[in-house]
Structures are given as structure tokens and as C-alpha cells.
N, C-alpha and C positions, 0 to 999 in steps of 0.2 A: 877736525872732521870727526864728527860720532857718528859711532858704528853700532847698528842695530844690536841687540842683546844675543839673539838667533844666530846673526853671525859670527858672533864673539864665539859662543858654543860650537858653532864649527870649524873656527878655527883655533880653538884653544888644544893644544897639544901635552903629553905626556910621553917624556923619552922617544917624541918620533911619529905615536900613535897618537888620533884626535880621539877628542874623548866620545865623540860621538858615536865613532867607531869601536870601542870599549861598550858602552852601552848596547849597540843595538847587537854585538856578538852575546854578553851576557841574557838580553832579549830573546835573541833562538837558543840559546842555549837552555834557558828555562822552558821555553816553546816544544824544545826536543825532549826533556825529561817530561814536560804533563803528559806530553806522547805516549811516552813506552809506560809511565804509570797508569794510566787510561788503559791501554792495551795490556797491561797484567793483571789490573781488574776484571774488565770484560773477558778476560782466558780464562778465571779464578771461579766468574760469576757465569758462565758458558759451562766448565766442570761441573759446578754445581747441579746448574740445569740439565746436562745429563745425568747427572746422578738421578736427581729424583724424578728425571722420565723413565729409567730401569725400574726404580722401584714402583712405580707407579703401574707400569707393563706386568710387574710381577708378582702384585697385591689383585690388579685385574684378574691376572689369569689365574691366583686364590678364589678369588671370591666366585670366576665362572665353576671349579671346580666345587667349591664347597656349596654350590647351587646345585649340583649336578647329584651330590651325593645327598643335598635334602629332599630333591625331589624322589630320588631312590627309594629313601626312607619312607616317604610319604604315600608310596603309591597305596592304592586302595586295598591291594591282593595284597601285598603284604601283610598290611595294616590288620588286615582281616584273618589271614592265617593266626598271625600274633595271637588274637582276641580269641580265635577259638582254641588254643594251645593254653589260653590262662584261664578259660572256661565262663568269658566273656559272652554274651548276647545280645542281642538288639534288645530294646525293652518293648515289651507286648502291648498294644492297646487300651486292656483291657486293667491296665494300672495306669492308667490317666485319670489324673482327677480333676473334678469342676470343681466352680467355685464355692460350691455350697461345703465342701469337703476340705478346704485351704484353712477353714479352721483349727479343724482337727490334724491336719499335719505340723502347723507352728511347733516349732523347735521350745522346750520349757527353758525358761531365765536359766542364766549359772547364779549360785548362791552366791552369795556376797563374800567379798574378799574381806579376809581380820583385819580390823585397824593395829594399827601397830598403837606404841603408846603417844601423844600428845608431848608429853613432855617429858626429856629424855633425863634416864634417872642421873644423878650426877654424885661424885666421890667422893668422899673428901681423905685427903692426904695428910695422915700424922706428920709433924716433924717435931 
């Protein structure tokens, strides 16, 4: 009589134990370790993600701050005390210039820069 393969495998035994039974304990046992390494990832990668939602909460509440202190600086009454404590002024009208006068303001060329030499002197070495 021949006996399927399948069954062979189930009843093939070692010291008592079938081997099938061998296998399928090695089977959850592997099933149970991807488990808790799964789960010390995800705790590891959860950490993390609080972390960098504090920091993130904390760099927020900088930057509300550091707005708060440029608008301070910026207001206009200030700005304006400032200018008249350096002996600053609004500029007058009456030194606006048109266009027929844009001439006459152009800034003159800078003078040309020294060329250096071309060709660099070179030494020569007794020996």
C-alpha cells in the first residue's frame, strides 16, 4: 500500500514528537519574535515622533515670539523717534529730480584697476 507523501510528513516522528509539530511550534515562534520586534520599532519610531513634536511646539512658540519682537521694532513711533535722535528726515520735495536732471546726477566711472604683470617673473636657482 503507498502512502501519500503529506501523510508520511505527518506521521514521521522524532523521539515521540511529529515533525510537523516541530515545525509549526518553530513557525509561532518566529510569528512571536516579528511581534515584539515590530512592536520595539513602532515604540522606538512613536519616541521619536514625540520628540520632534516638542520640538516642533517649541521652535513654533520661537518664531511666535521672535515675530512679536520684530513687529515691536518695527512699529512706526519708534522707528521715528530713532530717526529724529540721529538727525534723520523725511526728504523735502523740493529735491526730487526729473528726468532732464538724471543726467547730471550719474555717479562718475571708478578708475581702472592696475593690471598686475602677464607674466609672472620667474627665479632661477644656483646650485
Amino acid at each position: 500500500m503507498t502512502r501519500n507523501p503529506v501523510q508520511r510528513l505527518f506521521d514521521w516522528k522524532i523521539r515521540g514528537i511529529r515533525w510537523i509539530e516541530i515545525i509549526g511550534l518553530v513557525c509561532v515562534a518566529a510569528m512571536v519574535f516579528s511581534v515584539y520586534v515590530a512592536k520595539a520599532a513602532a515604540a522606538r519610531e512613536s519616541a521619536a515622533i514625540g520628540q520632534l513634536e516638542r520640538q516642533i511646539a517649541v521652535n513654533s512658540q520661537r518664531v511666535r515670539l521672535l515675530r512679536a519682537e520684530a513687529a515691536r521694532l518695527e512699529r512706526p513711533g519708534r522707528l521715528e523717534a530713532l530717526s529724529r535722535d540721529a538727525g534723520l528726515a523725511p526728504v523735502e520735495m523740493k529735491r526730487h529730480a526729473d528726468e532732464d536732471a538724471l543726467a547730471a546726477l550719474k555717479p562718475a566711472p571708478a578708475p581702472p584697476a592696475p593690471a598686475a604683470d602677464a607674466a609672472p617673473a620667474t627665479v632661477e636657482v644656483a646650485r
